[in-house]
KEPA-439945 format. One record per residue (C-alpha): residue number from 1; x, y, z. Coordinates in Angstrom, 1 decimal, padded with zeros to 4 digits. Example, Ala and Ser with C-alpha at 12.3 -4.5 7.8 and 13.67 -1.06 7.14 Angstrom:
<nodes>
[node 1,[012.3,-004.5,007.8]]
[node 2,[013.7,-001.1,007.1]]
</nodes>
This chain:
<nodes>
[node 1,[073.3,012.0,004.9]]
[node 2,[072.5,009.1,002.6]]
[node 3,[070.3,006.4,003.5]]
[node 4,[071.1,002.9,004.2]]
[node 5,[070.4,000.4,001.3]]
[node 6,[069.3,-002.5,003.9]]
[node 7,[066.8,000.0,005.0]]
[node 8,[065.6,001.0,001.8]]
[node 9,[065.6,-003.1,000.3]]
[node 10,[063.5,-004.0,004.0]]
[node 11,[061.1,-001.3,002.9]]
[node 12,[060.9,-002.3,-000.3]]
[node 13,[060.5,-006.0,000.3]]
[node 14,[057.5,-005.0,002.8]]
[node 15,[055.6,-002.9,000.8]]
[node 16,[055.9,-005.3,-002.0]]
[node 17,[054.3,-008.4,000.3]]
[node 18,[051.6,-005.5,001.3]]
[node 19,[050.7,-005.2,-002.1]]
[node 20,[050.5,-008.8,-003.0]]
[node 21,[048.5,-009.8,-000.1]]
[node 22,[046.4,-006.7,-001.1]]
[node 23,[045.9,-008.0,-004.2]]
[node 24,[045.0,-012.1,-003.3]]
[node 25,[042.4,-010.8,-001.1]]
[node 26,[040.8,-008.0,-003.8]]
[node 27,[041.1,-011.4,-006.1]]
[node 28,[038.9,-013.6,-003.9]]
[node 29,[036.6,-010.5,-002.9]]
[node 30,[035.7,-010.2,-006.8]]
[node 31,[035.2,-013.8,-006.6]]
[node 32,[032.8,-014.0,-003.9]]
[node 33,[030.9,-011.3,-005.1]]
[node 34,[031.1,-012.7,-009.1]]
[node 35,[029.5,-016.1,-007.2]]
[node 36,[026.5,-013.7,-005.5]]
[node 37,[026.1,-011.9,-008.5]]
[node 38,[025.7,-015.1,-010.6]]
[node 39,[022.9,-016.7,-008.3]]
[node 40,[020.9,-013.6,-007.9]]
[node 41,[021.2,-012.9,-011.6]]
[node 42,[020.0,-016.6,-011.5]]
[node 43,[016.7,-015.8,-008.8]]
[node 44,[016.0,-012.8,-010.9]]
[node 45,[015.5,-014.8,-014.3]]
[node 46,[013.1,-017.2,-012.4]]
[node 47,[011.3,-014.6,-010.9]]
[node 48,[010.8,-013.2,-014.3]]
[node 49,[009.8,-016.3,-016.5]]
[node 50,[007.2,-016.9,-013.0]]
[node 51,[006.0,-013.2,-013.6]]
[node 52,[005.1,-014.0,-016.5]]
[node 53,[003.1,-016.7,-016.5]]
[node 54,[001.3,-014.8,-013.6]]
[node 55,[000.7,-011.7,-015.7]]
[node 56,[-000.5,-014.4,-018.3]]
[node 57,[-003.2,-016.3,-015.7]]
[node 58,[-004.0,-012.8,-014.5]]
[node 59,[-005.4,-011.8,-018.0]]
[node 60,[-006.8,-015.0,-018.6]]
[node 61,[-009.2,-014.5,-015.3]]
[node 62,[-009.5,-011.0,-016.3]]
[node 63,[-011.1,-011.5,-019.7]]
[node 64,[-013.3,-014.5,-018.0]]
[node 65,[-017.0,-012.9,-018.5]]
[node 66,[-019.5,-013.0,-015.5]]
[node 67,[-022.5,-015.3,-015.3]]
[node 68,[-024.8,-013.7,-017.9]]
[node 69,[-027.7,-012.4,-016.1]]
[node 70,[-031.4,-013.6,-017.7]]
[node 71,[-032.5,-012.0,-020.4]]
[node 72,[-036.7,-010.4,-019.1]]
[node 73,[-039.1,-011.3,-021.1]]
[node 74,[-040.7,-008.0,-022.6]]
[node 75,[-042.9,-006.3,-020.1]]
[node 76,[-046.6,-005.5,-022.6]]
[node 77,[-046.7,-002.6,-019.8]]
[node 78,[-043.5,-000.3,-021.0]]
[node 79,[-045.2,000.1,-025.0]]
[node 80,[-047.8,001.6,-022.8]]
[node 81,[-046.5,004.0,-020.4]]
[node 82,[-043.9,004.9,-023.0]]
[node 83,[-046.3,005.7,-026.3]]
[node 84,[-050.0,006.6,-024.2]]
[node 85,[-052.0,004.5,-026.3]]
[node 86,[-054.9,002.0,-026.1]]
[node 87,[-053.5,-001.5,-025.6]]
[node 88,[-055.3,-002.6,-028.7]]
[node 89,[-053.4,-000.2,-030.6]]
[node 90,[-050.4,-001.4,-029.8]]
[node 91,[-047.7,-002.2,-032.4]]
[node 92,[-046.3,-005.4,-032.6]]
[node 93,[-042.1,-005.6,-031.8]]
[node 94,[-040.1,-005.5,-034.9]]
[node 95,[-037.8,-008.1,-036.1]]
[node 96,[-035.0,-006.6,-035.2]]
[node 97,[-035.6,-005.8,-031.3]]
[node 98,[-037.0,-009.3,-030.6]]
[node 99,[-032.9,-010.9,-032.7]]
[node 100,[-031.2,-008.3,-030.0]]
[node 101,[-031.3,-011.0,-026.8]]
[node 102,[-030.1,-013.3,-028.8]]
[node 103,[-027.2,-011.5,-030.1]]
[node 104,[-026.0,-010.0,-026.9]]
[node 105,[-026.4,-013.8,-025.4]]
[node 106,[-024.2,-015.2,-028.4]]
[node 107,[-021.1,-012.6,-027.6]]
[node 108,[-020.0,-014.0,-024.1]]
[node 109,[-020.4,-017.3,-024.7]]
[node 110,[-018.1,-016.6,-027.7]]
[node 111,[-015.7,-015.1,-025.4]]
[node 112,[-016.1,-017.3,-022.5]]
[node 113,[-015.2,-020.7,-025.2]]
[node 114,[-012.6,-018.4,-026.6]]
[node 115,[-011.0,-018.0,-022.6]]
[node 116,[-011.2,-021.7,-021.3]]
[node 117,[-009.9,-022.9,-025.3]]
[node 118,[-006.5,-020.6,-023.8]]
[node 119,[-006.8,-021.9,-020.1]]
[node 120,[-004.8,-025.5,-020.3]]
[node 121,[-002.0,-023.4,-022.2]]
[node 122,[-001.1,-021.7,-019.2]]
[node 123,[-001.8,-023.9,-016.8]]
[node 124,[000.7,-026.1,-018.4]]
[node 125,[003.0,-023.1,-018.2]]
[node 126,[002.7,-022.8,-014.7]]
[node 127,[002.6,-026.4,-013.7]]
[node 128,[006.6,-025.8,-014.8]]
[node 129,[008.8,-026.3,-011.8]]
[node 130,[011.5,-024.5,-011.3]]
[node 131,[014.9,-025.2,-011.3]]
[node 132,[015.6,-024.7,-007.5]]
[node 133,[012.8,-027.3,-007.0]]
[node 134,[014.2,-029.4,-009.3]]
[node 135,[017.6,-029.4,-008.1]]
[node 136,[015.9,-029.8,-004.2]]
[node 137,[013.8,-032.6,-005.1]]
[node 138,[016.8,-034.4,-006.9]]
[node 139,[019.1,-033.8,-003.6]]
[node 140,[016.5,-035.3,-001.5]]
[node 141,[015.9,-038.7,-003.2]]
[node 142,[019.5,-039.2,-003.5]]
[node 143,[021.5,-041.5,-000.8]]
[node 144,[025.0,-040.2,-001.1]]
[node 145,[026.4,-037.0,-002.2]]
[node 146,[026.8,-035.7,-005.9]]
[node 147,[028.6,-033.2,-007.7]]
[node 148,[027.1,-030.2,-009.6]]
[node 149,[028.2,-032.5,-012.5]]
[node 150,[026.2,-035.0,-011.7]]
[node 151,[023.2,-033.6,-010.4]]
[node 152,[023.3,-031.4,-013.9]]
[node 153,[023.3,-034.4,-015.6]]
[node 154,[020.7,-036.2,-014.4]]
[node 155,[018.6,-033.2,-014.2]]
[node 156,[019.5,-032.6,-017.9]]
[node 157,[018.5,-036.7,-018.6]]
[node 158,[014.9,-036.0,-016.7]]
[node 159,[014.1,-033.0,-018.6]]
[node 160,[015.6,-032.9,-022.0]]
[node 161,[013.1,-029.8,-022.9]]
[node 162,[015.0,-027.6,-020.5]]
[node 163,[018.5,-026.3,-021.2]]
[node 164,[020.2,-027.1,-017.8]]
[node 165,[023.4,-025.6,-017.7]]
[node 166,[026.4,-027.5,-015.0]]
[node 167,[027.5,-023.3,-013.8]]
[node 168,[024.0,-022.5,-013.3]]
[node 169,[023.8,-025.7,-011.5]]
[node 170,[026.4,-025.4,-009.2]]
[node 171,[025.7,-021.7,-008.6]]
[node 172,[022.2,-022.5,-007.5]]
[node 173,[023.6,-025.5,-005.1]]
[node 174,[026.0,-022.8,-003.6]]
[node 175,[023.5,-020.9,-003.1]]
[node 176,[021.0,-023.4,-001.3]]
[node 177,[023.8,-024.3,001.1]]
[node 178,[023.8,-020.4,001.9]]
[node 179,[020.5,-021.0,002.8]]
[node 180,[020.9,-024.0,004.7]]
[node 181,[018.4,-026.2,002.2]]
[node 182,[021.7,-028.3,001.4]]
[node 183,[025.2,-029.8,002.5]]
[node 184,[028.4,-029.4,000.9]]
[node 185,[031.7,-031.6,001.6]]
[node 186,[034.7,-032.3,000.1]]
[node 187,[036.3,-035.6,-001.0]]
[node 188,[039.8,-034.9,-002.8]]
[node 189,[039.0,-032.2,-005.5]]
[node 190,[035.6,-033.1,-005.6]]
[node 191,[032.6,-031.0,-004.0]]
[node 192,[030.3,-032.6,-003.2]]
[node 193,[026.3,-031.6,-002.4]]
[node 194,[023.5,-033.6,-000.2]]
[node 195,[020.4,-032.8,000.9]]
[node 196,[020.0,-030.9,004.5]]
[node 197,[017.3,-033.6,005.2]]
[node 198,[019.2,-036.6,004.2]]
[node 199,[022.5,-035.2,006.1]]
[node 200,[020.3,-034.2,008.9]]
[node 201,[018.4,-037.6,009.3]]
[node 202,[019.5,-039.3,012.3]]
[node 203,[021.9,-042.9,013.0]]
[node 204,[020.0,-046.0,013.2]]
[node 205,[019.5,-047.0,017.3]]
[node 206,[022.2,-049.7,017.9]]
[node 207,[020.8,-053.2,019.1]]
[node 208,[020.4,-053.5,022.7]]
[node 209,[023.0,-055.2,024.5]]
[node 210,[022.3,-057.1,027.8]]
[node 211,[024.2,-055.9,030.8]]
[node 212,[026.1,-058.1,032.7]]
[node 213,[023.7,-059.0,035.3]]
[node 214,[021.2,-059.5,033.1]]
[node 215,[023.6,-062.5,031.6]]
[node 216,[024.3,-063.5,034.5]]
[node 217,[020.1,-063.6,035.7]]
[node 218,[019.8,-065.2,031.9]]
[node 219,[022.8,-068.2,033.1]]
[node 220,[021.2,-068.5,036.2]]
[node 221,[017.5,-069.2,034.9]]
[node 222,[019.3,-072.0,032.4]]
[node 223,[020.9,-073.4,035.0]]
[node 224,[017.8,-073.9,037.2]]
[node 225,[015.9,-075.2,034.1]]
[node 226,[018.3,-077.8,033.2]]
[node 227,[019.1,-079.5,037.0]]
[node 228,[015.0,-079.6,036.8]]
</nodes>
């Protein structure tokens, strides 16, 4: 018993569509997950470059020396107790124990100019925002929406130190909007991004309009005033 060939071309033609709709959705799944893998890739170099400059405060405030105790002057009592003798006996402090205070005093304060010459270095590190502020601060002084483009551009304008690149840009917008921190639309091709405060912020309160009873109460009081 042979089979039929409509069967076997209807069988055919269905596992075929399977397999192509099997394959469009593994396309957009790598896709998707290409876009996550992209902005946590992105969260993880920011986390790093802010580790650090915290590993670099932390040693700065860990080399800091403590307030230098005072130095006592030399007790004429311990020569005594220590050597048994008669206190007119007793041997005046070489040059070299009486230069020792001084010394000892000399070595933090070397240290302590050495740690606050180092301090506005990473202080200026740290004062560094990042990119995600950045990017937020941009969205919220701006009126209407802008493209990763854009916002890449100007960002690129304001700080020409940084190397601000239009992927990483737009990967760190998608990314916001996850979080609800910004807006995206479309217009044509275009996608564009806004602020969730500025697309949040309500509609200006329209004018208030009289009722008609209160026209006709206004039309009434004229009347009155002009027959006076």
């Amino acid at each position: 018993m042979t089979d039929n060939p409509a069967t076997i071309t209807s069988v055919t033609s269905q596992y075929a569509t399977q397999v192509a709709q099997d394959l469009e959705l593994n396309t957009k799944e790598q896709e998707r997950i290409g876009a996550e893998l992209s902005a946590l890739q992105t969260q993880l170099r920011i986390l790093q470059d802010d580790q650090s400059v915290l590993h670099s405060i932390q040693k700065t405030l860990g080399n800091r020396p403590a307030s230098a105790p005072a130095t006592p002057e030399p007790s004429t009592s311990l020569p005594q107790q220590a050597s048994g003798k008669n206190p007119t006996t007793r041997r005046a402090p070489s040059k070299t124990a009486a230069k020792a205070p001084s010394a000892k005093k000399t070595t933090p304060q070397a240290k302590k100019d050495k740690t606050q010459g180092a301090e506005p270095n990473v202080v200026t590190a740290s004062a560094q925002p990042t990119l995600i502020a950045l990017i937020r601060t941009h969205l919220d002084q701006q009126k209407e929406p802008r493209s990763a483009a854009e916002v890449t551009t100007a960002l690129a304008e304001a700080h020409p130190q940084r190397n601000i690149k239009t992927t990483v840009v737009r990967t760190t917008l998608e990314n916001l909007v996850a979080k609800s921190q910004a807006h995206r639309s479309k217009q044509g091709a275009s996608v564009l991004y806004t602020s969730a405060a500025v697309h949040a912020a309500p509609e200006k309160t329209p004018a208030h309009v009289p009722s008609q009873p209160e026209q006709d109460s206004s039309k009434h009081e004229k009347a009155g005033a002009v027959s006076s």
